[in-house]
N, C-alpha and C positions, 0 to 999 in steps of 0.2 A: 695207712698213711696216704697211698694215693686219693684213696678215698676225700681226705679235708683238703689236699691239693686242688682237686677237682675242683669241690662247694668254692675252695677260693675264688679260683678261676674265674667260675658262672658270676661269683658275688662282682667280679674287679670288672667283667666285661658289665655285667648289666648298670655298673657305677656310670662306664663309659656312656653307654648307650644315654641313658637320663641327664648327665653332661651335654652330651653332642643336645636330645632335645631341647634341654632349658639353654642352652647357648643360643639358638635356631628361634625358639621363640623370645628370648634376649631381641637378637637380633633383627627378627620381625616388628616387633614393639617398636625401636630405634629409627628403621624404616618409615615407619605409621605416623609417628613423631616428628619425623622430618617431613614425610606429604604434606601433613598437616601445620606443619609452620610455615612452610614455603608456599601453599594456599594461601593462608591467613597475611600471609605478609604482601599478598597480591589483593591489592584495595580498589573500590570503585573507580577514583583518582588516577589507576595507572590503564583503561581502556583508554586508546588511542584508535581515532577512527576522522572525523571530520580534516579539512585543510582549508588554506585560504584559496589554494588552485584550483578546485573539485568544488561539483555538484553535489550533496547526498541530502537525499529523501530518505527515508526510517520509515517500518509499518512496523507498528506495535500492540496487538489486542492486553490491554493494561488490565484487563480482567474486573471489572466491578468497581473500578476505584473511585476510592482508593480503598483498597481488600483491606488491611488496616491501619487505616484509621491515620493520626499523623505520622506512624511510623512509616508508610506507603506512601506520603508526600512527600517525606524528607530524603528516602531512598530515593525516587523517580527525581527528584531535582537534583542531586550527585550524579545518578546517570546520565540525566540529557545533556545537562554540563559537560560530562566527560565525552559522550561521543563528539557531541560537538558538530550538531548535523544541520542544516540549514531548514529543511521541512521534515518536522515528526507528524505522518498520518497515525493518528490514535483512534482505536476501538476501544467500548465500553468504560466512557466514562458514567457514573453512576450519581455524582456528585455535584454540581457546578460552584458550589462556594468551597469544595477541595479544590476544583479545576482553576478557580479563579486564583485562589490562594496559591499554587503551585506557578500557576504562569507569574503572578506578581514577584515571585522568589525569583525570576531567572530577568535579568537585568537587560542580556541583549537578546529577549524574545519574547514574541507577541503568539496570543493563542485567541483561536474561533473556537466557540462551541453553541449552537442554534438551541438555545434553552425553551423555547418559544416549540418547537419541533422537536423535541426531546427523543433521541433512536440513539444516542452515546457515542457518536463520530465525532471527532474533534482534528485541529489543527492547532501545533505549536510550528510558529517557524521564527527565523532570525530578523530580526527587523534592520538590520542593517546590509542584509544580503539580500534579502527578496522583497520582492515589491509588488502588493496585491494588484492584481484587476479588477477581479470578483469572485465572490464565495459563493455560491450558492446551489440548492440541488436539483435530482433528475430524478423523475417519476415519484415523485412526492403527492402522490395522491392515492384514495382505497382504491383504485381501479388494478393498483400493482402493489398491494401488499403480498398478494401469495410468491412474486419474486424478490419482491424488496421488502423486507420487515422492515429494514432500516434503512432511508432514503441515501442513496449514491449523495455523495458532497464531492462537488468540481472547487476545485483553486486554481485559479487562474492565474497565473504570475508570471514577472522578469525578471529573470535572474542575468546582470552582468550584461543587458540588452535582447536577452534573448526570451520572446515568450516559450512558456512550460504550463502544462495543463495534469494537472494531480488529480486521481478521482479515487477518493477513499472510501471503503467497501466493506460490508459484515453479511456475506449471504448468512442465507438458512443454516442452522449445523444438523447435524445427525443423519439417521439413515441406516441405511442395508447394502450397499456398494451396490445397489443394480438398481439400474434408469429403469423405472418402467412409466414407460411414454403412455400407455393411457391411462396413467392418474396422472392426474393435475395439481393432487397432495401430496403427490411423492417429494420425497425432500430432494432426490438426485433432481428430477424435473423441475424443479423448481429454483436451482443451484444454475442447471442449466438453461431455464428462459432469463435467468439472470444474464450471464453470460452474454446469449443472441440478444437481448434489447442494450446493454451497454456497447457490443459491437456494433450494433445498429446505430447506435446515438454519435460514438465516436465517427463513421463510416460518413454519416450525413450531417454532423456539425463541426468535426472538429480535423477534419482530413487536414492533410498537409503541415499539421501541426503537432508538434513534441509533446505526446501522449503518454504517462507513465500511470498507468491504473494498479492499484496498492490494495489489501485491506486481507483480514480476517476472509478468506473466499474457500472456506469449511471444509477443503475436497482437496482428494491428492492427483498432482497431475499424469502420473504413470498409468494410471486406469486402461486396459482397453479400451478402445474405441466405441464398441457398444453402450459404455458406460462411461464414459470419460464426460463430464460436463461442461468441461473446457474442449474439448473438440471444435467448436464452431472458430476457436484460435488457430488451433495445432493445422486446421484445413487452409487457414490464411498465413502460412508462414513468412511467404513476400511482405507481409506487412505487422506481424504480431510476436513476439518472441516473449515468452518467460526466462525473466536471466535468472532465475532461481531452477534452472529445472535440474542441471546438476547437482546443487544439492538436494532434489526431491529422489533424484534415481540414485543418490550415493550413502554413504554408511549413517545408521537411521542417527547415530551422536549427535552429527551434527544437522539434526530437524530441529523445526519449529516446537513443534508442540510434544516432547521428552515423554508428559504421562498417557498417552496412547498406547505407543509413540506412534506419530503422526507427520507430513509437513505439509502444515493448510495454510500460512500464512505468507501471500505470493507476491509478486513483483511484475508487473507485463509493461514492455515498450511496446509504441510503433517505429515504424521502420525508418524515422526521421532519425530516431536517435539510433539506429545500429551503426552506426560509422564512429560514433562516439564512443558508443556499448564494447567497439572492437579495438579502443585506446587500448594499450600497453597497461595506464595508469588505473583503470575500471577495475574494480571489488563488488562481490555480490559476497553477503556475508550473515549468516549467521549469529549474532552476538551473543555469547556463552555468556549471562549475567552470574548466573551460579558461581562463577569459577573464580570471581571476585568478590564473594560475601562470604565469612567465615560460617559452617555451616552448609555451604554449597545448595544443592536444589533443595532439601526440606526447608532450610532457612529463607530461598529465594521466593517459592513458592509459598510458605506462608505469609511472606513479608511484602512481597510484591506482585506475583502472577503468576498463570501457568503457561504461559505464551513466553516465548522469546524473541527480541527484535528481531527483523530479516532488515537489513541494508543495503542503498546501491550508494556507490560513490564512483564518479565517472569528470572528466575533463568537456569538455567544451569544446565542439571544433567552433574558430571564429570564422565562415566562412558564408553570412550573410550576404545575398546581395539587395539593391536595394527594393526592391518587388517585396524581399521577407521583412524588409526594415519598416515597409510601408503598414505591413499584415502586424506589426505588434505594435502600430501606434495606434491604431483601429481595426481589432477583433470583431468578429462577426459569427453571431450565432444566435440559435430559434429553440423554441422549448414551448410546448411540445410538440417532438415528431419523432412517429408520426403520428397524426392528429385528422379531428372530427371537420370539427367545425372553424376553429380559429390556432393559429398560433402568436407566439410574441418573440419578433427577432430583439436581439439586444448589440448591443455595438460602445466601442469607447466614444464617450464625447469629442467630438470633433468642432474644430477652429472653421471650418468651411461649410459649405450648405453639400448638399448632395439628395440622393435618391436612389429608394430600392426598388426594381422591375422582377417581374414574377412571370417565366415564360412556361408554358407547356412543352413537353417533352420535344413536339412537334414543330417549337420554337416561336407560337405562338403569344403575342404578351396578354395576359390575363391579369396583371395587375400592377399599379405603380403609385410610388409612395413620394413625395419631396422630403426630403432632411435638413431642418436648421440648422445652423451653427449651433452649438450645445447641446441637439437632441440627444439622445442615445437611447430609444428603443421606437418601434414602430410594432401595429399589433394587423395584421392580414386575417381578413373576415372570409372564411372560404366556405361558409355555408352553402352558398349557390351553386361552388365549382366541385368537378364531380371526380370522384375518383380515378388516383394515377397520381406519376413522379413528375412535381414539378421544380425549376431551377429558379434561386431567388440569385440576383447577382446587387451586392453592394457597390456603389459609385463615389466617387468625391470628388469634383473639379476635374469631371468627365473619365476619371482614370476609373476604372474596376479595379477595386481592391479586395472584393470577397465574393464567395460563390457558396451558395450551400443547395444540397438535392434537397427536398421537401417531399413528403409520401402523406397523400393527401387518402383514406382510410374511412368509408363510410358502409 
């Protein structure tokens, strides 16, 4: 008798045990079903990111686009809608009657793309917030393909009164984590002369003015220093900041680029805008697109790219005086430097006559330009003048209103 007792027992407990299981996995399942609606019920439509109060810039590498096809159109015009940003720097468009087709879909935005130059840098921005000066690129010649496959694009713009200089960027990708400085093929080296000739350019054309350099820049910035290709930054910090570097050094979720996982895709001020960058109201952000498409990143990724936006959104201090007010009505700058034989300053048109003088280091004037009313570029023939840093100073109704070094390179 004890004996069938017993079997009961075992029988009643082990009923239990596959209860408790199928309950547990019940359970689970119900869980899974609820992630999964409460996902799904989070749509393109509910990112919120842009304001009327706030700056933001966007770097996006869109990956080939559009990856497919109209479905990659229709997605990307939901998103830019939704964040709602005033300049999206874009990598690797692949397309230009997608690209075209896409900017015509978005009603308050205007997009560049240099078909003519074809490297896949593009610009979408708001046409009713920013206000072109000029578009155009740097080191755009074979002489610097081994740094620039894809030529650096400057936007030069107003936003709200105030000039803003955007420079969107696709270095080299790949590699071995380690710089080795005597190849000149190595991809780190090559990442890196990227880097020194952009800080060069900024340094000697674009000083004193709100510099935010963006783009696809293939490298992560935690690297040691033997091998960091951003180093020629990280050594200029008085003047250089990555506002993304937290999230380079923080938990890999929320990186750029998920299928490494990796975070190449960066954000760099100069030190004009750190007083702004240290607003209360300032976001450097990540944007999880995944997390609002049913499906999540296989669906994102097929559908749209393997990159994730990275954004900054920051306030404004208004605290121009008029010396800066003078510097955004008439911009001043040279390309290229530094340079052989000649370069070509360029300047907004101007209502007054004026003149650019060319002094040697030593304060020497070596050469001087008249400017007409309406001009706006002058081209310096320095074939004859011999190597060394010279100062060009722009004038207009005798006031100096721009100054740029000059590295004359023979």
């Amino acid at each position: 008798m004890s004996f069938y007792v017993h079997l009961r027992s075992k029988f009643m407990n082990r009923l239990k045990t596959i209860s408790h299981y199928i309950l547990k996995r019940i359970q689970l399942l119900i869980f899974i079903l609820l992630i999964g609606f409460s996902a799904a019920s989070q749509t393109i439509e509910d990112i919120s990111f842009g304001t009327d109060d706030t700056f933001e810039v966007v770097t996006w590498n869109i990956e080939h686009f559009p990856k497919n096809n109209q479905t990659t159109v229709d997605y990307v015009n939901r998103v830019l809608k939704a964040i709602d940003a005033d300049i999206y720097a874009i990598q690797e468009v692949s397309n230009t009657n997608s690209f075209n087709e896409l900017v015509n879909s978005l009603p308050d935005y205007e997009g560049y793309l240099d078909s003519d130059k074809f490297r896949g840098l593009a610009y979408i921005y708001k046409k009713n917030t920013v206000e072109i000066n000029s578009i155009y690129e740097i080191y755009n010649s074979s002489a610097y393909y081994s740094p620039f496959p894809r030529y650096p694009m400057v936007l030069d713009i107003s936003f709200k009164g105030e000039r803003m200089i955007i420079i969107n960027n696709h270095f080299k990708c790949c590699g071995d984590g380690i710089l080795d400085s005597q190849n000149q093929g190595d991809e780190e080296v090559r990442r890196e002369n990227s880097s020194t000739l952009l800080k060069q350019y900024i340094d000697a054309n674009l000083a004193d003015l709100n510099v935010i350099l963006v783009g696809d820049l293939n490298d992560i910035l935690s690297d040691a220093a033997p091998h960091n290709v951003f180093k020629v930054y990280f050594d200029d910090a008085e003047n250089y900041k990555f506002v993304d570097y937290g999230i380079a050094t923080g938990d890999s979720t929320g990186w750029s680029f998920p299928t490494w996982p990796s975070h190449i895709d960066h954000i760099l001020i100069t030190n004009e805008l750190f007083d702004e960058y240290a607003n209360v109201d300032t976001v450097v952000e990540v944007i999880k697109l995944e997390e609002y498409i049913i499906g999540g990143w296989d669906a994102y990724d097929s559908a749209i790219s393997d990159h994730r936006p990275v954004a900054l959104k920051f306030k404004l201090n208004q605290t121009l005086d008029t010396a800066d007010e003078v510097l955004q009505t008439v911009h001043f700058t040279n390309y290229p430097n530094p340079f052989t034989s000649s370069t070509i300053f360029s300047f907004n048109t101007t209502t007054e006559s004026g003149n650019i003088l060319i002094y040697s280091i030593l304060g020497q004037k070596v050469f001087s330009s008249v400017i007409a009313a309406g001009q706006n570029s002058v081209t310096w023939n320095a074939e004859k003048t011999p190597s060394g840093i010279y100062i060009a100073k722009l004038s207009v109704q005798n006031n100096a209103i721009g100054t740029l070094k000059l590295i004359v390179n023979k």
